[in-house]
C-alpha beads as a LAMMPS data file, in Angstrom:
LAMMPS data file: protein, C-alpha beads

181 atoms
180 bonds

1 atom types
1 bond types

-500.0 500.0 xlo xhi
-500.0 500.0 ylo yhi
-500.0 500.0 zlo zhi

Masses

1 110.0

Atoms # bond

1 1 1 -110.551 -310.088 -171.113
2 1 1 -112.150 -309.221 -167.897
3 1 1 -111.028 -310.490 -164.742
4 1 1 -114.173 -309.928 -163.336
5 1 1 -115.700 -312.358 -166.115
6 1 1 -115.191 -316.133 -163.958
7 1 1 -116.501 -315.236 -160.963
8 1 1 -119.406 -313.199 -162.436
9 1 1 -120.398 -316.733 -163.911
10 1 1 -119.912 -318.299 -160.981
11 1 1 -121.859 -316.142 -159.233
12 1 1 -124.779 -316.602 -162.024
13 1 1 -124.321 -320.749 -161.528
14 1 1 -124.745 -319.959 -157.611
15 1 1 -127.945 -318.240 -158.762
16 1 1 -129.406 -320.987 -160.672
17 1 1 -128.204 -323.274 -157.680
18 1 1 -130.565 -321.133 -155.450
19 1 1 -133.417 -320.307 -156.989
20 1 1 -133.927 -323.312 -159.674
21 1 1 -135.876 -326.302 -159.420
22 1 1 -133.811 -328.718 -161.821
23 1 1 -130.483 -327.894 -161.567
24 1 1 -129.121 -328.195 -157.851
25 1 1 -130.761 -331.376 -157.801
26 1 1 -129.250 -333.377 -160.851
27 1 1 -126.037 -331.104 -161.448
28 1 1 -125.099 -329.315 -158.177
29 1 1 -121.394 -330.658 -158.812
30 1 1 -121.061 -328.991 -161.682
31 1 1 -117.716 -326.697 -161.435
32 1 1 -117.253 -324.109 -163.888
33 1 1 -113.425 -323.951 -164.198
34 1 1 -112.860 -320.959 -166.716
35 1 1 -114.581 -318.284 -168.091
36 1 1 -113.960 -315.300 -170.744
37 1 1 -116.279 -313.029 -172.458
38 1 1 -118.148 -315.231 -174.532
39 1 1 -117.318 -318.807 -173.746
40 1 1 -117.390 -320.899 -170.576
41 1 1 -115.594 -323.964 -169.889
42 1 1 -117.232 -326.704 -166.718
43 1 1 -116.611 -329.885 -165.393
44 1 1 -119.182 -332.627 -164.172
45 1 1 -118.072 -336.028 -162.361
46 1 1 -120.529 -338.432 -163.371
47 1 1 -122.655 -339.511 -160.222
48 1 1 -125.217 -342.398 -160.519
49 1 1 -128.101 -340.050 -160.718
50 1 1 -126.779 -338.825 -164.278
51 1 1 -127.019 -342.534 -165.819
52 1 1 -129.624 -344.247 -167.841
53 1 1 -130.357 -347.780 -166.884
54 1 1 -127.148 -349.015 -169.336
55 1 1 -125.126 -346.995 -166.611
56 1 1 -123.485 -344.326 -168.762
57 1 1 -124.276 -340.891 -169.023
58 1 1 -128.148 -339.986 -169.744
59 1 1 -129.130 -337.816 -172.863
60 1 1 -131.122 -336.124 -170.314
61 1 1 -128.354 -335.055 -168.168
62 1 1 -126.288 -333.653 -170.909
63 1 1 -129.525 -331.750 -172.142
64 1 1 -129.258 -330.154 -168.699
65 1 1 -126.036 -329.277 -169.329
66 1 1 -126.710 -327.435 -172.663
67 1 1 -129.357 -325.605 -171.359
68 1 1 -127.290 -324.738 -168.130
69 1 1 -124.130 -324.082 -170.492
70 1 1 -126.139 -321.740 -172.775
71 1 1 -127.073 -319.716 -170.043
72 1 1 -123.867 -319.595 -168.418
73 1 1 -122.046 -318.384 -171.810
74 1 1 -124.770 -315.502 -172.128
75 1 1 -123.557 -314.839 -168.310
76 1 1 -120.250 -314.685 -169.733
77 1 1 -121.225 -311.537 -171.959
78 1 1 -122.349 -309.851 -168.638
79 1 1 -126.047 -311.074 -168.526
80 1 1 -126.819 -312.445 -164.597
81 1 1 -130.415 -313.148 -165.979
82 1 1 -129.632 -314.888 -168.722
83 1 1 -133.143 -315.259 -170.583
84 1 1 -135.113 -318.110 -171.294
85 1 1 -135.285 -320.715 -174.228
86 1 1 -136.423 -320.792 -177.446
87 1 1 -134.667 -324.059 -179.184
88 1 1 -132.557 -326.302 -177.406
89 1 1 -130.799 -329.450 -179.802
90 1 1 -128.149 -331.972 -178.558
91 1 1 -126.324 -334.255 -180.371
92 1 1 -125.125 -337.723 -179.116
93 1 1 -122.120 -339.060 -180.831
94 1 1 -120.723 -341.414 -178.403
95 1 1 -121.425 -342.807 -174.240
96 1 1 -120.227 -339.815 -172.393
97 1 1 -118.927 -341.845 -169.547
98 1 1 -119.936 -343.793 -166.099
99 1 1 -119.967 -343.272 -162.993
100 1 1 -116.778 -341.840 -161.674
101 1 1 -115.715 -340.556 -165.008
102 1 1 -115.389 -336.247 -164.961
103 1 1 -117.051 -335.122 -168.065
104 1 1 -116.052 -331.947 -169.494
105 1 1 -117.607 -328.982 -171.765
106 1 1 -116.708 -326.045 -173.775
107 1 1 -119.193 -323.781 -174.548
108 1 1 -119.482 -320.477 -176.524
109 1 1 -121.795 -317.566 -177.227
110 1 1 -121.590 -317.406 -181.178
111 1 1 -124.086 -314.871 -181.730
112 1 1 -125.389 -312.313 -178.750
113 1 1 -128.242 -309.641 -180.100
114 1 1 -130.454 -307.024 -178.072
115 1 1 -133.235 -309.882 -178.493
116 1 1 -131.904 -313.446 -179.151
117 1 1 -128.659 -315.324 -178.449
118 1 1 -127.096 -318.307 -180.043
119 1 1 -124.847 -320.780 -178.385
120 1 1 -123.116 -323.749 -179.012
121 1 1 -121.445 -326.468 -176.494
122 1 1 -118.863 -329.498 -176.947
123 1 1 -118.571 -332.140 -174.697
124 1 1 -115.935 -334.556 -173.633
125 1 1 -115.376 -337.126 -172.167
126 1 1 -112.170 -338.351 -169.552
127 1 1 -110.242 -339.721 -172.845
128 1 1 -110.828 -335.838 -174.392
129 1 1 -113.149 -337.655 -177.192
130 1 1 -115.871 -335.368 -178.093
131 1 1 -119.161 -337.112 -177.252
132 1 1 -121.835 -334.700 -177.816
133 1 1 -122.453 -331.021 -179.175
134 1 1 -125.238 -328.886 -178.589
135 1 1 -127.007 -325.655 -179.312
136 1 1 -129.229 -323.687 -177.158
137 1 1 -131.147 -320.418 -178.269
138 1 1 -132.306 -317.775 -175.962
139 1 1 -134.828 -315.045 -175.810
140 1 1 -132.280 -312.125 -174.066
141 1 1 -134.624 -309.216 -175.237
142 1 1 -136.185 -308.503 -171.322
143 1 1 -132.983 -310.121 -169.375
144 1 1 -131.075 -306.433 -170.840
145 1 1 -133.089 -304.898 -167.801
146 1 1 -131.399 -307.001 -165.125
147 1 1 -129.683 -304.522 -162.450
148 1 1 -127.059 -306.995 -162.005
149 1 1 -125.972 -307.126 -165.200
150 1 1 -122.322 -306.300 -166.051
151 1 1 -122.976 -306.185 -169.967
152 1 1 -120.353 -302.819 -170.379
153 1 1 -117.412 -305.319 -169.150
154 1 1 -117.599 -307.624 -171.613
155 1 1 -118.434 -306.634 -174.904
156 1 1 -116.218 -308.236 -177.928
157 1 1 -114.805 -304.403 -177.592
158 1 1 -116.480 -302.814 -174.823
159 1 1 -118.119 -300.457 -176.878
160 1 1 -121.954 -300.269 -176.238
161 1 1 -124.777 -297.881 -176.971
162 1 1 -127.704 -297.063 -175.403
163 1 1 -130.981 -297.397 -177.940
164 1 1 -132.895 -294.626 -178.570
165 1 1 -136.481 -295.038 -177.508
166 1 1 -139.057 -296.660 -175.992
167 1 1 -136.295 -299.180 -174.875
168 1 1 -133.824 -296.582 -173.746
169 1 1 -132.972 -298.009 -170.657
170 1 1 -131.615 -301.308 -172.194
171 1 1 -127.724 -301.160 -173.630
172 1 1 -126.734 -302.907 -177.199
173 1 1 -124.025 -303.630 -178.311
174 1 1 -122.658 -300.929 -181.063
175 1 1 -122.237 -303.267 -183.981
176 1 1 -126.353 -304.609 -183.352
177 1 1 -126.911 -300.935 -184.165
178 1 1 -125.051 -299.882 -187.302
179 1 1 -127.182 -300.635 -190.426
180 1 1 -127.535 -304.052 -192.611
181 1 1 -127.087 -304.421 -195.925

Bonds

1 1 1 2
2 1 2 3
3 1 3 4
4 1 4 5
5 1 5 6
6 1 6 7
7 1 7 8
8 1 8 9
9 1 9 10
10 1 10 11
11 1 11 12
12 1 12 13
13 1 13 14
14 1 14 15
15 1 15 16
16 1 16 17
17 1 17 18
18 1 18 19
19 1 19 20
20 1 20 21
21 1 21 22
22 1 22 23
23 1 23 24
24 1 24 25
25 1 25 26
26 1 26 27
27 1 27 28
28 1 28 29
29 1 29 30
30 1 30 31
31 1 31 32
32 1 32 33
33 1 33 34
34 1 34 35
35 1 35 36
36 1 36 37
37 1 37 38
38 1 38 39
39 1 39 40
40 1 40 41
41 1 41 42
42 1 42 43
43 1 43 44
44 1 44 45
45 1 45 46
46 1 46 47
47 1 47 48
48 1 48 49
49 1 49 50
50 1 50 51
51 1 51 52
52 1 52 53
53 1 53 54
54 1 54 55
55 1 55 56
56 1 56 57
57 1 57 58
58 1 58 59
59 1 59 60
60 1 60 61
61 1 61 62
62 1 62 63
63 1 63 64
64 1 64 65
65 1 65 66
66 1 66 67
67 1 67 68
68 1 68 69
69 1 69 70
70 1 70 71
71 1 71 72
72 1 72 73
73 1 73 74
74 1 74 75
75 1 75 76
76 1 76 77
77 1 77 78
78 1 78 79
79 1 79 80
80 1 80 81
81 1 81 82
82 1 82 83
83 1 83 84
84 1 84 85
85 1 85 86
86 1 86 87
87 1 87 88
88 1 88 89
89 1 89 90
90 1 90 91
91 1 91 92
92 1 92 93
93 1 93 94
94 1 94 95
95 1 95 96
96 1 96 97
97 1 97 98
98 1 98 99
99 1 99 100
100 1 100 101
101 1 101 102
102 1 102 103
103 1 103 104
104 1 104 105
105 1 105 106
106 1 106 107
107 1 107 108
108 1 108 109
109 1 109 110
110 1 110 111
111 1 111 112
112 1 112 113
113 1 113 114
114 1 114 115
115 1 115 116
116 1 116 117
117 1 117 118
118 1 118 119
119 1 119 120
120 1 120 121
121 1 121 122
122 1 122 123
123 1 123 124
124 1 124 125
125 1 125 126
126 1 126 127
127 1 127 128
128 1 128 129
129 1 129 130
130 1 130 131
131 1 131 132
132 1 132 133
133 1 133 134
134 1 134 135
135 1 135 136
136 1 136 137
137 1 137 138
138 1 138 139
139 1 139 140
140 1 140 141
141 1 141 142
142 1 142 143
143 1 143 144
144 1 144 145
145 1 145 146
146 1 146 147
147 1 147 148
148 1 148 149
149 1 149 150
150 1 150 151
151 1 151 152
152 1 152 153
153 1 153 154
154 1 154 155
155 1 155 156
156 1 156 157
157 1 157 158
158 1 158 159
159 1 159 160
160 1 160 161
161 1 161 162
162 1 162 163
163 1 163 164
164 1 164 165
165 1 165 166
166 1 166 167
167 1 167 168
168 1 168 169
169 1 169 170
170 1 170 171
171 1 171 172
172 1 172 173
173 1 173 174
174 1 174 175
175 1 175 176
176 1 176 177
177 1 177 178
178 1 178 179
179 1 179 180
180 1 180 181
């Protein structure tokens, strides 16, 4: 594991805080507290402007949060543009919490290709219950050309390849290369 890997993410989430509409204004609190290649692990504390009118966490807000949390666990594979979305799904399973409560998330990158990749998210609340799960797929295929990517520090063993090609200048990993059967 990288050491470099947390505050890359970080510095991705400082990104989205200062370039993006949405996200500094309903989830600037967000902290991300851990980060290895391939998952991502943040905190929220539940303000008032995260609440439906029943006063417990919106579905919106934790849609937010699987979008943001998608992006941040293709971040964590050494993406700093991180791609944009082509399904996003969310799952509500119980009230994530009111205000004051610190809601907390665990999300992976399951399945990172030269053009698409596939997370997935958990989310708990302050008793540890899991209240929601979520997946969030992204279109990566142009984010490859970022200069601040990092991609060679965090492959699932380092090894990449560059393509052969019209697309030369963007890296793969190895395994996306070898043949299918």
């Amino acid at each position: 594991m990288s050491s470099r890997c947390l505050p890359f993410v970080r510095s991705v989430w400082e990104s989205f805080r200062a370039n993006s509409g949405l996200e500094p204004r309903l989830v600037d609190g967000l902290r991300v507290t851990a980060a290895k290649p391939g998952t991502v692990n943040f905190e929220l504390d539940i303000q008032k402007e995260h609440t439906n009118r029943l006063n417990i966490l919106h579905g919106g807000t934790l849609a937010c949060l699987t979008d943001l949390g998608g992006s941040l666990a293709v971040a964590s594979r050494g993406l700093f543009a991180t791609g944009v979305s082509t399904d996003l799904s969310v799952t509500f399973l119980a009230s994530g919490g009111r205000v004051g409560d610190t809601l907390r998330a665990e999300v992976t990158c399951d399945k990172f290709g030269k053009t698409l990749a596939y997370t997935s998210i958990r989310f708990l609340n302050a008793r540890e219950e899991l209240v929601a799960r979520g997946s969030h797929t992204k279109f990566v295929a142009l984010a490859w050309k970022d200069p601040q990517n990092i991609t060679g520090e965090f492959g699932p063993k380092g090894t990449f390849k560059p393509m052969k090609g019209p697309q030369a200048d963007l890296l793969f990993f190895a395994d996306e290369l070898s043949p299918r059967p």
